[in-house]
TORMAR-712844 format. One line per 4 residues: number of its first residue (from 1); their letters; for each residue x, y, z of C-alpha. Coordinates in pm, whole numbers, plus 50000, padded with zeros to 5 digits. Layout:
BEGIN
NUM = A = X:Y:Z; ...
***
This chain:
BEGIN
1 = XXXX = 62399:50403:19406; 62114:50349:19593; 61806:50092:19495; 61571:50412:19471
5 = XXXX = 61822:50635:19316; 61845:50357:19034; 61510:50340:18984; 61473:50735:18920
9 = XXXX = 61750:50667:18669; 61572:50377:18465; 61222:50547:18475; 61391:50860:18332
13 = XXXX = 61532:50645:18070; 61232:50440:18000; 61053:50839:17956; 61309:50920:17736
17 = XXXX = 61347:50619:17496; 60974:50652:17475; 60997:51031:17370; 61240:50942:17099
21 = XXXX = 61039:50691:16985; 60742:50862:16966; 60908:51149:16789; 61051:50890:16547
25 = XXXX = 60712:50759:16502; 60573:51121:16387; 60873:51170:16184; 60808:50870:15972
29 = XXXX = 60485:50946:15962; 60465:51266:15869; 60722:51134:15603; 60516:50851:15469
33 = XXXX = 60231:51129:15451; 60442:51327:15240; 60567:51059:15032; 60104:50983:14975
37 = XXXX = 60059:51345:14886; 60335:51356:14643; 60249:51004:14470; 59891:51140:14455
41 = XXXX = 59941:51514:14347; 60179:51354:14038; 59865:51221:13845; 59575:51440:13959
45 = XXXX = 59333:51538:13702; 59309:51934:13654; 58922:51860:13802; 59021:51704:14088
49 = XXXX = 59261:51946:14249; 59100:52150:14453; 58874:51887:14670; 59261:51663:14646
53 = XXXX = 59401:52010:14833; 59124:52039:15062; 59174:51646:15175; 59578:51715:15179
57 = XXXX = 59487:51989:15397; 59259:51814:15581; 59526:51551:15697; 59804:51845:15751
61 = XXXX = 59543:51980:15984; 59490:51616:16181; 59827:51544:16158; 59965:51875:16359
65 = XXXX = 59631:51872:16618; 59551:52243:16499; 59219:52401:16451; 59289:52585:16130
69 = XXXX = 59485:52490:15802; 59517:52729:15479; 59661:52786:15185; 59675:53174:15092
73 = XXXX = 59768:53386:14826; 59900:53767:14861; 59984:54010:14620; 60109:54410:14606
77 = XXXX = 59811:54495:14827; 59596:54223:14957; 59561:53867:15113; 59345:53587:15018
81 = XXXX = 59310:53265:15120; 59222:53013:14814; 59138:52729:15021; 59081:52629:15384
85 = XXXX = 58963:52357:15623; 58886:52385:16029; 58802:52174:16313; 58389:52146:16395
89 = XXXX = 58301:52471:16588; 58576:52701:16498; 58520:53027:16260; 58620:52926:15927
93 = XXXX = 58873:53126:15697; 58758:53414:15518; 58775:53187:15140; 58842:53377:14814
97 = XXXX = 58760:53697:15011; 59054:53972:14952; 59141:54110:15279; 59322:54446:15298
101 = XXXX = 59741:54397:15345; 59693:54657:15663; 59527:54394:15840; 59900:54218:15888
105 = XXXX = 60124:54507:15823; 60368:54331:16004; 60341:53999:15887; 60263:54123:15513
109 = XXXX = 60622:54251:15510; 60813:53980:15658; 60609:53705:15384; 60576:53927:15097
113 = XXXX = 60895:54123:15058; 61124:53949:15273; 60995:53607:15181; 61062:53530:15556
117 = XXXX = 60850:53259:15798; 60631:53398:16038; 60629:53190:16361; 60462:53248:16719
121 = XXXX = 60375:52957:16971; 60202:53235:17145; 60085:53640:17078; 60236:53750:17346
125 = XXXX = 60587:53697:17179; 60444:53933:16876; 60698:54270:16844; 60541:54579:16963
129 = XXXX = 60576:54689:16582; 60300:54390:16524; 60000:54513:16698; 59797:54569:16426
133 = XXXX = 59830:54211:16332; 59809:54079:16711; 59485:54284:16702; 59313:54075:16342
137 = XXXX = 59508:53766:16486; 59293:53814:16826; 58989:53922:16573; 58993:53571:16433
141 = XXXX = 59072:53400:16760; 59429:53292:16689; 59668:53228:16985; 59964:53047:16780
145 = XXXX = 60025:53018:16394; 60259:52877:16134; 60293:53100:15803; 60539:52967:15579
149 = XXXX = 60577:53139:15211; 60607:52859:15003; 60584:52999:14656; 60720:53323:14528
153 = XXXX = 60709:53510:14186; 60717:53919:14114; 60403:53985:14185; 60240:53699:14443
157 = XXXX = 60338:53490:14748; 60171:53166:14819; 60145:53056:15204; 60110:52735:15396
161 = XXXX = 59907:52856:15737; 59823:52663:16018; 59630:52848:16326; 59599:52694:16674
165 = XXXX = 59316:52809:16796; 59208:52649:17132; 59534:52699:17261; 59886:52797:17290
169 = XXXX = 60153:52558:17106; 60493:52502:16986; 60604:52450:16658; 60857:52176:16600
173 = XXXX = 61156:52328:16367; 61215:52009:16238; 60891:51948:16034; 60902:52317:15875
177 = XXXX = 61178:52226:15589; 60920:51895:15470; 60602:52162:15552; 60776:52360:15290
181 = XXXX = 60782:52097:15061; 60448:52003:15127; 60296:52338:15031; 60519:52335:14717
185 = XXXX = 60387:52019:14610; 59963:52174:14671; 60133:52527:14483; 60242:52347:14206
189 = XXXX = 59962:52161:14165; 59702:52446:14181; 59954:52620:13947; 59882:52331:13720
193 = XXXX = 59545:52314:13707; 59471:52737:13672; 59742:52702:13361; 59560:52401:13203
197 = XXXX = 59206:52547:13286; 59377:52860:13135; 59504:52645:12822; 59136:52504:12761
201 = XXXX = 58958:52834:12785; 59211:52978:12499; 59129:52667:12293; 58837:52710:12327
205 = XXXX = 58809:53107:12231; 59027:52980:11925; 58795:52762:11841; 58561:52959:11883
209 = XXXX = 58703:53247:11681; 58820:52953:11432; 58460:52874:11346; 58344:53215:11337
213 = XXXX = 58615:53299:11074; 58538:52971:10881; 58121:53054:10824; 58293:53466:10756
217 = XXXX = 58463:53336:10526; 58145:53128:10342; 57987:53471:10340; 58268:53687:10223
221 = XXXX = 58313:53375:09913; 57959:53397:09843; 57951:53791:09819; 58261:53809:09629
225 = XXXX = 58135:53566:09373; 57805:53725:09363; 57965:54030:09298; 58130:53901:09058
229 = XXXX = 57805:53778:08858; 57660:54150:08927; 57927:54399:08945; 57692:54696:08885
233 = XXXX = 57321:54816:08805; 57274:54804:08463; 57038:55075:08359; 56966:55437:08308
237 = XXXX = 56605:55463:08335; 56416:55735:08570; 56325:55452:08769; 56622:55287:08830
241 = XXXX = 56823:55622:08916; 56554:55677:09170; 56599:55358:09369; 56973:55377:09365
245 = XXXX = 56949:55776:09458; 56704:55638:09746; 56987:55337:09826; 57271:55608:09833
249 = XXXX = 57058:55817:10081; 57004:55563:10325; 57324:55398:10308; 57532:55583:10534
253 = XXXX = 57308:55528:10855; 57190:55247:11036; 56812:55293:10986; 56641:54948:10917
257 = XXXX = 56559:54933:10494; 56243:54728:10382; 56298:54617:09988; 55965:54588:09796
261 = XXXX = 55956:54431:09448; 55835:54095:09248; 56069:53793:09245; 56409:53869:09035
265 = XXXX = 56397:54251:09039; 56738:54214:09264; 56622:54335:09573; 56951:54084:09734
269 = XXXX = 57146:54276:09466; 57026:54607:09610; 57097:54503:09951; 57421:54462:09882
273 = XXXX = 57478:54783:09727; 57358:54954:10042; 57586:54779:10258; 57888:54827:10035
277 = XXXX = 57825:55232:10062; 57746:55196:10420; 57972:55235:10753; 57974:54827:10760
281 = XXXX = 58100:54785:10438; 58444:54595:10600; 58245:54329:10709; 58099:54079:10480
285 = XXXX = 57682:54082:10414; 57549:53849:10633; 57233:53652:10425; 56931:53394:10485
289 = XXXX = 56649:53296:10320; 56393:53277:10588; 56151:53110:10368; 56396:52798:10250
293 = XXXX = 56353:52616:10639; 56088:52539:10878; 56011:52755:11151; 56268:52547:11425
297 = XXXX = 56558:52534:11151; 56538:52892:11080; 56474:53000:11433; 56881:52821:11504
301 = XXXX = 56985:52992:11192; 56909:53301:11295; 56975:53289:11672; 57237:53013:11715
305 = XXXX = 57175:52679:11929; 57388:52531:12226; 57510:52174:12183; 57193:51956:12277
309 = XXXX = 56963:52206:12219; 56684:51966:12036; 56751:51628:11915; 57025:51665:11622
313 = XXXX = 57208:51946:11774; 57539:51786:11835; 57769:52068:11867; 57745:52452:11866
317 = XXXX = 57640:52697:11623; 57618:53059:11602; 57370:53233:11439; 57344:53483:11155
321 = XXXX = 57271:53750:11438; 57595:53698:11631; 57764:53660:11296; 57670:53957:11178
325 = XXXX = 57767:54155:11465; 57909:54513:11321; 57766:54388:10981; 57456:54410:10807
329 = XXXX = 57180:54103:10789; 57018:54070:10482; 56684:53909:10568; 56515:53773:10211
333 = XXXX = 56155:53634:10178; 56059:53836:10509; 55676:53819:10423; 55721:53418:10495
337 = XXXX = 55851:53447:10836; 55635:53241:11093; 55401:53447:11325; 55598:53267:11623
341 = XXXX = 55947:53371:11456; 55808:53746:11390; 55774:53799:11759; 56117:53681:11865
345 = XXXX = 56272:53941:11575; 56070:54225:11669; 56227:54153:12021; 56602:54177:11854
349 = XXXX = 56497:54493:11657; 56373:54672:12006; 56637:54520:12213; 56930:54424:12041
353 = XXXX = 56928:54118:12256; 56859:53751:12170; 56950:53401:12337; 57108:53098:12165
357 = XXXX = 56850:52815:12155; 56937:52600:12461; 57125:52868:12641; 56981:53130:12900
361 = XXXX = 57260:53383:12845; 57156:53677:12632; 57378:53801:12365; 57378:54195:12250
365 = XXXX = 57450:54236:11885; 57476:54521:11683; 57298:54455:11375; 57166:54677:11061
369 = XXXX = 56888:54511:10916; 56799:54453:10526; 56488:54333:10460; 56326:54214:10159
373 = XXXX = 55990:54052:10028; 55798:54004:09706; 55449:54026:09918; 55210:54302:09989
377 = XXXX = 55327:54356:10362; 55059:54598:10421; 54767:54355:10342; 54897:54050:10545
381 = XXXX = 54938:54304:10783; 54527:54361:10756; 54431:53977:10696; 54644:53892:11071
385 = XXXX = 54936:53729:10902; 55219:53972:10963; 55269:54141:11275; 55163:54525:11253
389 = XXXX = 55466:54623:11519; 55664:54404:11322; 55638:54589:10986; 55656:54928:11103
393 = XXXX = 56003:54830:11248; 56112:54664:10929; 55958:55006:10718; 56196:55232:10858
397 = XXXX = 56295:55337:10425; 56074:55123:10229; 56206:55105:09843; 56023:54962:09577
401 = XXXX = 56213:54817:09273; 56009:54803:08990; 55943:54560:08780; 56148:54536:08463
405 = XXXX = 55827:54571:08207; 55808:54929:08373; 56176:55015:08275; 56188:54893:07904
409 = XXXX = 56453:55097:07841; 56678:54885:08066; 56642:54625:07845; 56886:54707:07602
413 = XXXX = 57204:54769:07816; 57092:54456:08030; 57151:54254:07729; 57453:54396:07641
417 = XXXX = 57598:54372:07994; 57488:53995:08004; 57580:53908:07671; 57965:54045:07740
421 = XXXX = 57978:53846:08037; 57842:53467:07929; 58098:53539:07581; 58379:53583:07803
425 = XXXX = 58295:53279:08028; 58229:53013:07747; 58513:53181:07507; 58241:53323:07213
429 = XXXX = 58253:53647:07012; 57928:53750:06947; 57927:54132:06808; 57549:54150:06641
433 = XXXX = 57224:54188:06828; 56937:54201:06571; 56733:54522:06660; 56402:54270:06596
437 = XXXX = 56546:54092:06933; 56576:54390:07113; 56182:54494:06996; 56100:54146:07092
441 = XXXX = 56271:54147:07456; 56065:54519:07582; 55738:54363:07460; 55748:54058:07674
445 = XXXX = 55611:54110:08044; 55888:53950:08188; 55715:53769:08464; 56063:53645:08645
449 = XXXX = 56231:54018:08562; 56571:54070:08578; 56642:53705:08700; 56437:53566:08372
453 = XXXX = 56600:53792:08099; 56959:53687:08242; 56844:53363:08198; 56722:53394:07828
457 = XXXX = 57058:53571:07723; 57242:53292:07880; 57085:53035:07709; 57069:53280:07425
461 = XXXX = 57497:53274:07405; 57508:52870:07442; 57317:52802:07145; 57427:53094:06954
465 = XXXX = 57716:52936:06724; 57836:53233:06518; 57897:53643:06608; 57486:53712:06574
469 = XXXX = 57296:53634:06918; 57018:53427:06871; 56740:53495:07113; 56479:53294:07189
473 = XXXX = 56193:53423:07402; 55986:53166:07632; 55659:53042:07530; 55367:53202:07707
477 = XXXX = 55107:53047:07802; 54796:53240:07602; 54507:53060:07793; 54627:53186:08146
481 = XXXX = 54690:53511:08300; 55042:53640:08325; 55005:53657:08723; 55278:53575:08926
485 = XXXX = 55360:53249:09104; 55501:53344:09489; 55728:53109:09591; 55516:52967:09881
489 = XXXX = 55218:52947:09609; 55523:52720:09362; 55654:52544:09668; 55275:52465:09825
493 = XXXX = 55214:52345:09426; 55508:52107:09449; 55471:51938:09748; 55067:51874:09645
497 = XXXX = 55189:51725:09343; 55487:51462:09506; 55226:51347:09746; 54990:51319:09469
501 = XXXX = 55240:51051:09284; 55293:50878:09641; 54917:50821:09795; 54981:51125:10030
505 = XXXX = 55249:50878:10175; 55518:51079:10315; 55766:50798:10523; 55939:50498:10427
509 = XXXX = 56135:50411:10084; 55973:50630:09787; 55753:50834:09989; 55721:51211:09951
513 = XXXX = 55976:51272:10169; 56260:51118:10061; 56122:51207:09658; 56200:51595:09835
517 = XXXX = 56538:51512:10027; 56338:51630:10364; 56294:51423:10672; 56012:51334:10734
521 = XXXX = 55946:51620:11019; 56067:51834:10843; 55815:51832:10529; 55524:51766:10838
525 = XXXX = 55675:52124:10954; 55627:52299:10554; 55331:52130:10538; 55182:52295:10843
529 = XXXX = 55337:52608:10760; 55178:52616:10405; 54824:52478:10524; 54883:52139:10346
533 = XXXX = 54655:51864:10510; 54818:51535:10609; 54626:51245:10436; 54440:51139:10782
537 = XXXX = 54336:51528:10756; 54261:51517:10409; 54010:51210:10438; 53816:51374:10832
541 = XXX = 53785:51680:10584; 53610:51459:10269; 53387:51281:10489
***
């Protein structure tokens, strides 16, 4: 052999050694960079998945020299790829965009019902059967591509693609099996993190549904022991039969009812008979007092708040709105809603629509609304205090209850109804009710009503001791008028008087706040709302 001849040979050699090295070189790497993505994939958070695919997709795409680099989804009729990366001025994948299957007829049947690689270093080695897809492939500028189903169930196919783009290339057969794997891995993981972001929204509904049936269930307890207390109107005079013909009547639609009547002439009672013969009676009465908070409190009850909606609000609460959704809301004290409150229900009564506080997202609820008040609607409406849209909503069916010192003749059977039911609680037999008593009870005005005479009997049946019911009537006051006490006018006398025994102080140990149980903001709030001055008010208006 000759000295050039042997040259040839060890220059072929030295080309050769170096191509199996180099080979060996990507084979280990590609190796260790499957060994990274599995370590890493292992302990991902469900948060961190998709930018983790991205990056793994990212390196797939450096690794291989290719312009594009996929992972895509197909079902019975469509193609979409869920994530995607690409080289700097090359089109991008179409991302989360459903593409029709006839775009790849070809390819669609060879990956989804044949589970089968698609392969081509070049179109031009494409079956004349593929031309629709050489035509889409040429459409997104593809000269060679890699599409290996990775992931198969009944209904889907996941795919590991890679495009070349700038030019034509071949495919190495011996990276495909660990490609495989690779995509697997990114499947699995995605898999993962839909399932566990599945998981949480479930818990979350259930929690959601939890909480919702917990506060039902406060409502359906506190109707069923309220009708326990009041079972049924006691009562058979012309006035009485023509509220509860009036209650029957309106009942069975979904018209708004305004209840008119002093305090205790069971206008809550009354509600509750209309929603018990109405459509809605499966669904507890829904309640609240919209006098008993300040305007914020009540505004959350109502509506519902977000987590972090002011400062306190540390978790979620829905509101007697969404609560009462297919139900009816029983709205008491209605007369002492604030002016900035009556505007945001008129909105729900037009509308149907209200927003949590802290939340954006309006809510439709279908409602029937009670409402009830012992004021003279009509006049606040003329002295600016109530909102004239406002009441003619609400006085859809007005009913006035009347006082019990215009039904007399109720008297009688009340007593008898109450008396039965305190006996059988505290074990007594009383059989006698002097006829004097009786006499006695229709002559009194009964400033408190129905509410006040259940109270008298009560105490009536503790300190009775034998079968004869002694009754003893309250003391009236003969040097004042018999004129009722609202609650606003009782609760604006109350406060006055705990600030009275405290300087006007209202913070700090023994002030008039903590006397009350209130935070301090909050009694600054009733104070407002019932025109009480502060004491730095108080003294700018003495001097």
């Amino acid at each position: 052999m000759n000295k050039q001849a042997l040259i040839e040979q060890l220059r072929e050699e030295i080309i050769q050694r170096k191509q199996v090295e180099e080979t060996l070189k990507d084979r280990l790497d590609f190796e260790a960079l499957l060994s990274e993505l599995s370590a890493r994939f292992v302990v991902v958070s469900p948060e961190d998945v998709d930018q983790e695919i991205e990056q793994a997709l990212k390196q797939i795409l450096d690794f291989f020299q290719v312009e594009r680099c996929g992972l895509g989804w197909a079902d019975k009729d469509s193609w979409k790829f869920v994530h995607g990366v690409q080289s700097q001025e090359v089109p991008p994948m179409p991302i989360n965009r459903r593409m029709p299957a006839s775009m790849f007829p070809w390819v669609y049947k060879k990956i989804v019902e044949r589970h089968e690689a698609v392969i081509f270093e070049s179109l031009r080695e494409l079956p004349a059967e593929a031309s629709t897809d050489k035509q889409s492939y040429e459409a997104m500028g593809t000269q060679a591509c890699l599409n290996l189903p990775v992931f198969h169930s009944r209904s889907y196919v996941y795919c590991l693609i890679l495009h070349s783009v700038r030019s034509e290339r071949n495919w190495p057969e011996g990276y495909i099996p660990q490609l495989r794997v690779l995509g697997e891995i990114l499947v699995n993981a995605l898999e993962r993190s839909r399932s566990a972001e599945e998981l949480n929204k479930r818990l979350r509904e259930i929690e959601a549904l939890k909480h919702k049936l917990e506060t039902e269930n406060i409502y359906l307890q506190e109707e069923v022991k309220s009708l326990a207390e009041h079972s049924e109107i006691v009562g058979q005079s012309s006035a009485i039969k023509k509220v509860l013909a009036q209650a029957q009547q309106v009942a069975q639609t979904d018209s708004t009812v305004l209840l008119l009547g002093e305090t205790g002439t069971g206008k809550e009672l009354m509600a509750r008979i209309i929603h018990n013969l109405s459509r809605r009676k499966d669904r507890p009465l829904v309640t609240v007092n919209t006098a008993s908070l300040p305007p914020t409190l009540i505004e959350s009850e109502l509506f519902g708040r977000e987590k972090g909606a002011y400062t306190g609000a540390a978790t979620r609460q829905i509101g007697r709105f969404e609560l009462a959704n297919g139900s009816s809301l029983f709205l008491d004290e209605i007369g002492e809603l604030a002016p900035e409150l009556q505007v945001k229900l008129l909105r729900v009564l037009q509308e149907g629509r209200f927003e949590r506080l802290g939340s954006p997202k309006s809510i439709q609820s279908n409602v029937r609304i009670i409402a009830a008040t012992n004021r003279d609607l009509e006049e606040a409406v003329q002295q600016g205090k109530f909102r004239e849209d406002l009441y003619y909503r609400l006085a859809v069916f007005p009913i006035h209850i009347p006082p019990l010192r215009e039904r007399t003749e109720d008297i009688s059977p009340m007593v008898e109804f109450f008396v039965r039911e305190f006996a059988e609680k505290m074990g007594k037999r009383i059989r006698n009710i002097p006829r004097k008593a009786i006499e006695d009870l229709r002559r009194y005005p009964w400033p408190g009503n129905v509410r006040e005479l259940r109270n008298v009997i009560e105490r009536a049946v503790i300190v009775s001791s034998g079968d004869t019911l002694n009754i003893e009537l309250p003391q009236r006051n003969k040097g004042k008028t018999s004129r009722i006490t609202t609650l606003k006018e009782a609760e604006h006398d109350h406060i006055t008087e705990v600030l009275k025994k405290t300087g006007w102080r209202i913070k700090g140990p023994g002030g008039a706040a903590e006397l009350l149980g209130l935070k301090p903001s909050n009694l600054y709030a009733t104070m407002s709302r019932l025109g009480i001055p502060t004491k730095r008010q108080k003294d700018t208006i003495l001097t």
